[in-house]
OpenMM code with the backbone's topology and positions (N, CA, C; nanometers):
from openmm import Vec3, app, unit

residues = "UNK UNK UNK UNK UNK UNK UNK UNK UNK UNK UNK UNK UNK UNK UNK UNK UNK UNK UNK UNK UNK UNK UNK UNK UNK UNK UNK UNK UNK UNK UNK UNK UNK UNK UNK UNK UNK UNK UNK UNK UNK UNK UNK UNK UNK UNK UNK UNK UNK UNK UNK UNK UNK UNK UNK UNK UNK UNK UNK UNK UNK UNK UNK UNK UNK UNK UNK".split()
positions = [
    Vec3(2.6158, -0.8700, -7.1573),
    Vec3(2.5951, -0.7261, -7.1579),
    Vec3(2.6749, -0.6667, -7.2738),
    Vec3(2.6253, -0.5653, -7.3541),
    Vec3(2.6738, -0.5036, -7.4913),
    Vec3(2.7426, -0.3669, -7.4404),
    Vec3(2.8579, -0.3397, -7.4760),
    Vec3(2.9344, -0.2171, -7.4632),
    Vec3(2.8291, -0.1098, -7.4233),
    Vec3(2.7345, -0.0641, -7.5070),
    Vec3(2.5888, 0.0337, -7.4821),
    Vec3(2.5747, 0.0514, -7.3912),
    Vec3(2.4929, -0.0698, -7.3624),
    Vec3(2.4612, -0.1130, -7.1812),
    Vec3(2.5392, -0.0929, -7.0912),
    Vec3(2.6323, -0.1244, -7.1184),
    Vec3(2.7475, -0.0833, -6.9654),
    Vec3(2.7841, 0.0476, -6.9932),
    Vec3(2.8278, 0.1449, -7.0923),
    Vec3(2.8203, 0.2965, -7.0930),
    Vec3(2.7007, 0.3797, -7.0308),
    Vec3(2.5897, 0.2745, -7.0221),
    Vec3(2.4619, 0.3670, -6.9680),
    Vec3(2.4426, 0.3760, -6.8360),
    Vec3(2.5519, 0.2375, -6.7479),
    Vec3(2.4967, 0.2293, -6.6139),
    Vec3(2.6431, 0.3203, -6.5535),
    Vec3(2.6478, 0.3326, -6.4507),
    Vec3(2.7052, 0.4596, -6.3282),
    Vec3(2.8087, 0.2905, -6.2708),
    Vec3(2.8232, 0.2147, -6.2923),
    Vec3(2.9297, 0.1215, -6.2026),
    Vec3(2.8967, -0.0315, -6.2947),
    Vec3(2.9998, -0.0865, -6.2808),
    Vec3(3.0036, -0.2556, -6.3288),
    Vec3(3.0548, -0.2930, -6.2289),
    Vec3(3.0817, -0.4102, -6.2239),
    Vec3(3.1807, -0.5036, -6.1162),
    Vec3(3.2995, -0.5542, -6.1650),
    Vec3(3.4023, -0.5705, -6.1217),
    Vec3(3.5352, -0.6012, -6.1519),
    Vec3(3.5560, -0.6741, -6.2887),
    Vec3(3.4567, -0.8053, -6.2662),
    Vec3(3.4991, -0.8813, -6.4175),
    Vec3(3.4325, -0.7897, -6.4925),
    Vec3(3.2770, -0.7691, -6.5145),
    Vec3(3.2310, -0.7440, -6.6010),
    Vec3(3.3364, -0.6173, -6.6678),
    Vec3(3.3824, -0.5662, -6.5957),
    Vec3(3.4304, -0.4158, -6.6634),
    Vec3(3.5458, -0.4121, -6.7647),
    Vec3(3.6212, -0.5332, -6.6694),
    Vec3(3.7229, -0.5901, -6.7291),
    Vec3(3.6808, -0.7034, -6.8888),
    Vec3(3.6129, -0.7291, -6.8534),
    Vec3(3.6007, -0.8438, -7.0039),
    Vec3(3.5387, -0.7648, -7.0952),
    Vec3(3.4048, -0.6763, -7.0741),
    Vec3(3.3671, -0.5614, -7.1566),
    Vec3(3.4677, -0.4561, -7.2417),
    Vec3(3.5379, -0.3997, -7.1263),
    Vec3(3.6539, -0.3213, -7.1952),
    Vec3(3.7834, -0.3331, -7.2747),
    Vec3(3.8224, -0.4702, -7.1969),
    Vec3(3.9814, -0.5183, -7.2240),
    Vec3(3.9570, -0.6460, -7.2773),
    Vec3(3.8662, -0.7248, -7.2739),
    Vec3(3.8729, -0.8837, -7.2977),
    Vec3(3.9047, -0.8997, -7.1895),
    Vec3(3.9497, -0.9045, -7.1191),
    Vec3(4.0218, -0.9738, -6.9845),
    Vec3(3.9034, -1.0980, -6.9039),
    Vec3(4.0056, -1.1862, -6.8747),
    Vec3(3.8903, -1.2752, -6.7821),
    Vec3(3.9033, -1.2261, -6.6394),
    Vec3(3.8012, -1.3248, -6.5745),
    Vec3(3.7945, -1.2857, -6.4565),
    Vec3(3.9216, -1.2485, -6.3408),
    Vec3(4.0037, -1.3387, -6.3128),
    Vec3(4.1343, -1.3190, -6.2711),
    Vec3(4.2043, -1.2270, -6.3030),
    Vec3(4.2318, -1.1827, -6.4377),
    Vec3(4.3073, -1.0866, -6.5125),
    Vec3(4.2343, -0.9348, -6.5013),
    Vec3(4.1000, -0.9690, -6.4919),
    Vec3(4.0136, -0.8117, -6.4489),
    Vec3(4.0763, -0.7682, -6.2621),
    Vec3(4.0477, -0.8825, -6.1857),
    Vec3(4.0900, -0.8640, -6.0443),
    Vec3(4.2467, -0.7941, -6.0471),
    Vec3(4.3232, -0.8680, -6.1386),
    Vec3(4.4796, -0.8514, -6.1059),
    Vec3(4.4939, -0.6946, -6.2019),
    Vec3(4.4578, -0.6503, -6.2669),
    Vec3(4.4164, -0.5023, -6.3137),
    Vec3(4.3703, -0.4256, -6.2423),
    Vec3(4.2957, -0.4587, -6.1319),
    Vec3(4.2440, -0.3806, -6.0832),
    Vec3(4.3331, -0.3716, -5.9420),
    Vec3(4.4303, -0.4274, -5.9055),
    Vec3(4.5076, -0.4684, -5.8146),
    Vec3(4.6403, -0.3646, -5.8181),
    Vec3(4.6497, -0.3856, -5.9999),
    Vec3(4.7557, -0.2935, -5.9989),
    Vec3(4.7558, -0.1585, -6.0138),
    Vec3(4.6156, -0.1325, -6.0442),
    Vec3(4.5476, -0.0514, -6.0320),
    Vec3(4.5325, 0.0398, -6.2111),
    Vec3(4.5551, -0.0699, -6.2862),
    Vec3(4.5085, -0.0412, -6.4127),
    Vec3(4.3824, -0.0201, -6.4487),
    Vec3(4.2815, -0.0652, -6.3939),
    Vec3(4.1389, -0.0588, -6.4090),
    Vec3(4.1054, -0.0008, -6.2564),
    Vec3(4.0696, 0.1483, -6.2775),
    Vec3(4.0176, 0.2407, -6.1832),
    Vec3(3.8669, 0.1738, -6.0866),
    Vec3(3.9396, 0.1258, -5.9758),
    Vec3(3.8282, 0.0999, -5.8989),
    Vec3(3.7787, 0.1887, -5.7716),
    Vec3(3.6633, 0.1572, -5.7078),
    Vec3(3.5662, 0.2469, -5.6384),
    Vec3(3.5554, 0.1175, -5.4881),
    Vec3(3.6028, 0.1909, -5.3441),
    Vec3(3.5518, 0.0776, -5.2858),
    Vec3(3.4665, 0.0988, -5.1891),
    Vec3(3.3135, 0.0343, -5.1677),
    Vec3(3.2229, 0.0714, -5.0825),
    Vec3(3.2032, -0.0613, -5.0058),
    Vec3(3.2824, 0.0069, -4.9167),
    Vec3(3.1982, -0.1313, -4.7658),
    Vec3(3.3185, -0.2440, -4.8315),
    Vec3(3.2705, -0.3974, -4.8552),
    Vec3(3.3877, -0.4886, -4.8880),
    Vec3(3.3521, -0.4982, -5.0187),
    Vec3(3.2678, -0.4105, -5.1078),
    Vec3(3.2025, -0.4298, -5.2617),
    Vec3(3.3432, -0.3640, -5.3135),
    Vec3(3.4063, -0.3674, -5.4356),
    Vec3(3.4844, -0.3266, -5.4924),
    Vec3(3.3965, -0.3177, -5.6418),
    Vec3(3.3536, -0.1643, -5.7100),
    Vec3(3.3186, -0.1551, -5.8297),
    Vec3(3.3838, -0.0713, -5.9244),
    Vec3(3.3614, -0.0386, -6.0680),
    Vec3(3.4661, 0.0051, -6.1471),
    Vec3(3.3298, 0.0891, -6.1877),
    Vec3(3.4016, 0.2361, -6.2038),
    Vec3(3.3259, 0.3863, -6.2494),
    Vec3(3.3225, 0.3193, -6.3861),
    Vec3(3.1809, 0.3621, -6.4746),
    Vec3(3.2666, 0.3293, -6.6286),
    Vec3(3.2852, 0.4737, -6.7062),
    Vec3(3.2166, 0.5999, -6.6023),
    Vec3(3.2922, 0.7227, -6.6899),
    Vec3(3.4323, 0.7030, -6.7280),
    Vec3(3.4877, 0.7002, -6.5712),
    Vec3(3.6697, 0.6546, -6.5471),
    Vec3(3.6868, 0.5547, -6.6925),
    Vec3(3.6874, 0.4630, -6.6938),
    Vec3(3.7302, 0.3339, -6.7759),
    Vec3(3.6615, 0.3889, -6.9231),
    Vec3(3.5470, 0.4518, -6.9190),
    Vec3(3.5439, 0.4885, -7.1029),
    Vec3(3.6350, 0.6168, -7.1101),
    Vec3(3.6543, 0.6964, -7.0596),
    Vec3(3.7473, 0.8295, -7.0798),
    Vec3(3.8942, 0.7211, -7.1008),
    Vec3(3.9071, 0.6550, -7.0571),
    Vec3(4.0796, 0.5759, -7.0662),
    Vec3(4.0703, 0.5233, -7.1846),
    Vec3(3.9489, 0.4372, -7.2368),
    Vec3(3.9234, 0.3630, -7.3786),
    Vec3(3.8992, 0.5139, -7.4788),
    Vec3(3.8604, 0.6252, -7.4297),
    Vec3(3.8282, 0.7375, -7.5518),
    Vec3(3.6937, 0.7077, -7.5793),
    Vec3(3.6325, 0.6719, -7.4986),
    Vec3(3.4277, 0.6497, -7.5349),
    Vec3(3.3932, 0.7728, -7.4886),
    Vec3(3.2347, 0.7743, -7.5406),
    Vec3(3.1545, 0.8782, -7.4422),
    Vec3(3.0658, 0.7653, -7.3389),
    Vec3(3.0771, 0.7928, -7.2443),
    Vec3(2.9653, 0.7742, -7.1334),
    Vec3(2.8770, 0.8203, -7.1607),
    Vec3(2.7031, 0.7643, -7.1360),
    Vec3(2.5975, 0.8132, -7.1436),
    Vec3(2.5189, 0.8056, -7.0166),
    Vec3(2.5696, 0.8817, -6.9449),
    Vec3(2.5232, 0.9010, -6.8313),
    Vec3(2.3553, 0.9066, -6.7852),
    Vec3(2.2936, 0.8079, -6.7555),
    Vec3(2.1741, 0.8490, -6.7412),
    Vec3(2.0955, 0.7600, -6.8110),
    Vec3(2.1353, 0.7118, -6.9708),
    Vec3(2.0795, 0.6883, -7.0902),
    Vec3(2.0320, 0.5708, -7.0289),
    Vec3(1.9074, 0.5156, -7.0933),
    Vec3(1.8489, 0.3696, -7.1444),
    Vec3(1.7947, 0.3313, -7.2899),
] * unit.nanometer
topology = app.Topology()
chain = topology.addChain("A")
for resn in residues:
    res = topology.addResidue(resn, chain)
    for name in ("N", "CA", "C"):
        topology.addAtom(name, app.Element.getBySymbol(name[0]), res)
């Protein structure tokens, strides 16, 4: 998935958000998100990451909506 693509969708999942944004691998996205460096969302036992939240922290625009 290309930076684009994940600015266009409304949620990623833990790694993806993490390796997209930070490089981070999988483990290192979880333990970010643990410490609560990477702003997560929790529904039911799903744990997902906003990417408005996470591009406003990087200084992106979100394209809310876009394809």
């Amino acid at each position: 998935m290309t930076l684009n693509e994940a600015l266009s969708r409304p949620t990623l999942s833990v790694p993806e958000a993490g390796a997209i944004f930070y490089g981070l691998s999988r483990n290192g996205s979880y333990a970010a998100a643990a410490r609560g460096d990477l702003p997560t969302i929790r529904i039911g036992r799903k744990i997902v990451v906003p990417v408005a939240a996470v591009a406003e922290q990087c200084g992106l625009h979100h394209n809310r909506g876009a394809k």
